[in-house]
MARSE-830796 format. One line per 3 residues: number of its first residue (from 1); for each residue z, x, y of C-alpha. Coordinates in steps of 0.02 Angstrom, whole numbers, plus 50000, padded with zeros to 5 digits. Example, Ala and Ser with C-alpha at 12.3 -4.5 7.8 and 13.67 -1.06 7.14 Angstrom:
2
1	50390 50615 49775 | 50357 50684 49947
***
This chain:
314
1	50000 50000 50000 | 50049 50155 50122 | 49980 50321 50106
4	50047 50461 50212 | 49939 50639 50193 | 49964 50775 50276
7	50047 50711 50417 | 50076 50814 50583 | 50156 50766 50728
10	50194 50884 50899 | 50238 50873 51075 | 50174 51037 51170
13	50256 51159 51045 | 50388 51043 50952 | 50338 51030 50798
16	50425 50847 50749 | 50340 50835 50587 | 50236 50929 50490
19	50143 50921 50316 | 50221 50766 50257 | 50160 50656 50141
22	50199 50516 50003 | 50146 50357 49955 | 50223 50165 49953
25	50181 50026 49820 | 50164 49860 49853 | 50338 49789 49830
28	50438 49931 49849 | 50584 49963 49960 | 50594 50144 49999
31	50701 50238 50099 | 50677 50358 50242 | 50829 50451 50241
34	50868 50616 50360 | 50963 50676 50482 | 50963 50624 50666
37	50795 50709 50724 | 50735 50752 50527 | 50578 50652 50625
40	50622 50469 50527 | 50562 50386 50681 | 50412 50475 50735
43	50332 50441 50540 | 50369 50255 50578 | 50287 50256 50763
46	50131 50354 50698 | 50120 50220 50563 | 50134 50089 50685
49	49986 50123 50794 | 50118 50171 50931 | 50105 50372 50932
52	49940 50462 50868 | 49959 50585 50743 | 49914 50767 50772
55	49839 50792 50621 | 49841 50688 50434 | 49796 50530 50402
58	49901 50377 50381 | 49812 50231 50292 | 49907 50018 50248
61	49803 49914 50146 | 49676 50049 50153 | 49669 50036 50315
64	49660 50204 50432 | 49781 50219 50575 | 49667 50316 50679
67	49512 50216 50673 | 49578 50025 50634 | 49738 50017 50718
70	49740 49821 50753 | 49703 49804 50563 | 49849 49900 50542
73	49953 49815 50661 | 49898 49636 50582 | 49969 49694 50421
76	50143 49774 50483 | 50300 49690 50532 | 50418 49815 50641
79	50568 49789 50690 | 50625 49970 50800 | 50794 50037 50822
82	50805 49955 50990 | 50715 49781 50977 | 50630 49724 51113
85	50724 49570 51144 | 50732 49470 51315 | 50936 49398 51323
88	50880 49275 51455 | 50772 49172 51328 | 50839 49056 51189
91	50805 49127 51009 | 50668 48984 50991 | 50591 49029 51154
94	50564 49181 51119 | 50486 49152 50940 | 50366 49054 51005
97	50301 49172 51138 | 50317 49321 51002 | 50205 49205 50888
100	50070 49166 51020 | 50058 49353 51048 | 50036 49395 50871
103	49884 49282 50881 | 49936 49175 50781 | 49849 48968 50785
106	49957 48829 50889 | 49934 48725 50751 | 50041 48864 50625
109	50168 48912 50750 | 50292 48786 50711 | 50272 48817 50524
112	50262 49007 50535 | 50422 48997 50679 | 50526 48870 50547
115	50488 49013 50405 | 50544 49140 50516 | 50709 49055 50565
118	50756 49001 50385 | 50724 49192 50312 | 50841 49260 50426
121	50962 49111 50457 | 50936 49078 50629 | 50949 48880 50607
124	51100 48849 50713 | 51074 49005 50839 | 50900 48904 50903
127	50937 48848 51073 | 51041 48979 51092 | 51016 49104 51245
130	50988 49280 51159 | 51104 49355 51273 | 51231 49282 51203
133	51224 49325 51019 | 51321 49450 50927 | 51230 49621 50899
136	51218 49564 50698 | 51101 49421 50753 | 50997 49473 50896
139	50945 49615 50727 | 50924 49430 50628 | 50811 49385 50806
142	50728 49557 50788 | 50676 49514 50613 | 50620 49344 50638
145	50488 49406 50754 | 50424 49543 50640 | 50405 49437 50482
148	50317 49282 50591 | 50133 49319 50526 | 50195 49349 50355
151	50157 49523 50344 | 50124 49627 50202 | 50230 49785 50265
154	50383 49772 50339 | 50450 49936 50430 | 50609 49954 50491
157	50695 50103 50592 | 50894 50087 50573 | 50912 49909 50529
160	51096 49910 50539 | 51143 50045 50660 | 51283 49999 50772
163	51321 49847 50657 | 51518 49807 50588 | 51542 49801 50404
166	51500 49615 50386 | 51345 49605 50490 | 51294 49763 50376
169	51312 49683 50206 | 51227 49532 50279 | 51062 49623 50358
172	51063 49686 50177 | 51046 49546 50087 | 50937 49478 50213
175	50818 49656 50176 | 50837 49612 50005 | 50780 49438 49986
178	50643 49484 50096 | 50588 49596 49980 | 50528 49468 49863
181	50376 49438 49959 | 50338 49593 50069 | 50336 49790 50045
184	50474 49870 50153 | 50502 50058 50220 | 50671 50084 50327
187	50742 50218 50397 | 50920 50276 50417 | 51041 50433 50415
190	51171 50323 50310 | 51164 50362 50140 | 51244 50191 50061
193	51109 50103 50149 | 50978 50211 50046 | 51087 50144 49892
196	51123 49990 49944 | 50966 49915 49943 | 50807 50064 49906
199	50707 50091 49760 | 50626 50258 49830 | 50696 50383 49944
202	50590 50498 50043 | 50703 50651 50124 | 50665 50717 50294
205	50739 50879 50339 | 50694 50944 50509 | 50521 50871 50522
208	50482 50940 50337 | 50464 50808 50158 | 50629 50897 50055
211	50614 50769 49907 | 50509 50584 49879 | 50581 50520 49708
214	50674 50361 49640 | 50873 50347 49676 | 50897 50339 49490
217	50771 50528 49478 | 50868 50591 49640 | 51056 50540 49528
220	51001 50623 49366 | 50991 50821 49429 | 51039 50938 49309
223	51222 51000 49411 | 51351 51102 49329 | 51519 51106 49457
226	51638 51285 49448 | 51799 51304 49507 | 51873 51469 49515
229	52024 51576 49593 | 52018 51606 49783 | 51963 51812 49775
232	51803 51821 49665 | 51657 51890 49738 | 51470 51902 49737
235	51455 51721 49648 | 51311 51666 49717 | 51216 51815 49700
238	51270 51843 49537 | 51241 51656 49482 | 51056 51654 49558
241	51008 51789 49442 | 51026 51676 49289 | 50902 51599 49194
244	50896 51416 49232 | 50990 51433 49379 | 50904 51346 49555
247	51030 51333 49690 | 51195 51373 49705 | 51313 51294 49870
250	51500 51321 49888 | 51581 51172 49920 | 51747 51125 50000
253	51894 51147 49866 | 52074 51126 49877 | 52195 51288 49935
256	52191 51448 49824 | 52038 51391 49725 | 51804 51407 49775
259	51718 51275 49697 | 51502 51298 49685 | 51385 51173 49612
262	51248 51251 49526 | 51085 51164 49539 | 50985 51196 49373
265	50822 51182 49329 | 50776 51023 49230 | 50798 51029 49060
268	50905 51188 49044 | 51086 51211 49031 | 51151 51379 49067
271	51340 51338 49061 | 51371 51456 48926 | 51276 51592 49037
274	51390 51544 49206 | 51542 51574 49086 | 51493 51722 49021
277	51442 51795 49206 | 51612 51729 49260 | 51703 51815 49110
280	51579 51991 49133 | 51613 51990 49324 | 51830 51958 49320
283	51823 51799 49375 | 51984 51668 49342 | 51876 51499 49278
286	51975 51343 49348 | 51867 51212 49295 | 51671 51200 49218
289	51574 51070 49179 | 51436 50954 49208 | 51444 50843 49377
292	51366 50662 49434 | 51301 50684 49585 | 51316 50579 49728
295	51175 50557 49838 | 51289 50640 49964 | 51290 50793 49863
298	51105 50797 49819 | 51055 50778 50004 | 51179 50917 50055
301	51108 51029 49903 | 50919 50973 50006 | 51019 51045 50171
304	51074 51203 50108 | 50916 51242 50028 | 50831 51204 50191
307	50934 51305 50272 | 50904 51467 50148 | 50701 51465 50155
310	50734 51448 50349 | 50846 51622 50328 | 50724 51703 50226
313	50582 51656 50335 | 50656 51731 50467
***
């Protein structure tokens, strides 16, 4: 349904995004996940129609950015972090003006505006002025407006930013029963979103794709977690020289004790070779043994790695 190649995106000589690309099914609810300025936003604009890319292509429905944005935009719902709301207007004010400037017939705008309301529960907020709505439902109005002509892609950049713990869970259901009829990409920096209500995750990290793969392929890397004595030295250059052996990231551990998660290749387990390297090199073993990661964990791992290839690049 979305295919991202390639893409590039600078301003002068800031490089927001570069070489990024991945692919969305129709159906699918995939995340865009990355720190504050990993360039989340700036993929969603350029898929939008609103920013041109620098180089790449971005194609919906087969459908090239560059050359047939309006066919784009017909088939894309977007609801930005900031919608464009006016507070003066009542909620079914507004829908109607946001449905006669999505082109869509008189005749349909009462059906397409009664869809709209019901999907995202606006029935008793109608005559209401938007100014005066909580922040949870002026997002509902934001959604309402993108989902009017029934699109076929739904994008949204930080759906539930700035929202309290109930308006959260209820944006997500609302994200998820959407889902049933419409393929959605959302951004956010908050990782329970991602497995609250994704299928997919793709990883920004400074501008840069770090992983694209299912939550469930993201949860099942090969991690083996060692604690040892406060005092031993050279672990992670020792570790790194093992077979099997990807990453390795020290991690916060209680007083008197390091704790590193070893990131191994798939397929290998080289537990009895970390032992035997502890053992060989005087270390005092706390604790060994496989670890579920947390998305937290594997996104940090992402970080650190980042961070490394940036070091020896330099």
């Amino acid at each position: 349904m979305i295919s991202v190649k390639d893409l590039e995106k600078r301003y002068g000589d800031i490089r927001a995004v570069s070489g990024v690309s991945f692919d969305v099914k129709r159906g699918e609810i995939v995340g865009l996940l990355g720190h504050n300025g990993a360039g989340k936003t700036t993929v969603m604009k350029v898929m939008t129609g609103f920013l041109e890319p620098t180089a790449g292509t971005i194609t919906v429905g087969g459908k090239d950015v560059r050359t047939d944005r309006i066919e784009v935009q017909r088939q894309i719902g977007y609801l930005p972090e900031s919608a464009p709301l006016y507070p003066e207007m009542l909620v079914q004010e507004y829908l109607f003006m946001m449905a006669e400037l999505r082109g869509i017939p008189a005749a349909d705008r009462l059906n397409r505006v009664s869809y709209a309301v019901r999907a995202t529960g606006l029935e008793k907020r109608l005559v209401q002025p938007i100014g005066t709505l909580s922040k949870g439902y002026r997002q509902r109005v934001g959604l309402a407006q993108a989902i009017l002509h029934k699109p076929d892609v739904l994008v949204l950049d930080e759906p539930t930013n700035g929202l309290d713990p109930v308006q959260i869970v209820e944006i997500r259901n609302l994200i998820r029963r959407l889902a049933a009829d419409t393929t959605i990409i959302l951004s956010t920096h908050i990782l329970s979103e991602i497995e609250a209500v994704c299928s997919r995750v793709v990883i920004l990290i400074d501008g840069e794709l770090a992983a694209n793969d299912t939550l469930e392929g993201l949860l099942a890397n090969n991690t083996i977690r060692l604690v040892l004595d406060e005092g031993a030295t050279g672990v992670e250059k020792t570790l790194k020289r093992l077979d099997g052996v990807e990453h390795v990231r020290k991690d916060d551990a209680p007083a008197g004790t390091t704790r590193w998660r070893i990131q191994c290749a798939p397929g290998t387990d080289p537990s009895a070779a970390i032992i035997e390297a502890a053992v060989g090199a005087g270390w005092t073993v706390r604790a060994a043994g496989a670890e579920t990661p947390s998305l937290e964990n594997v996104f940090r791992d992402l970080m650190a790695r980042h961070i490394d290839r940036a070091k020896e690049a330099a």
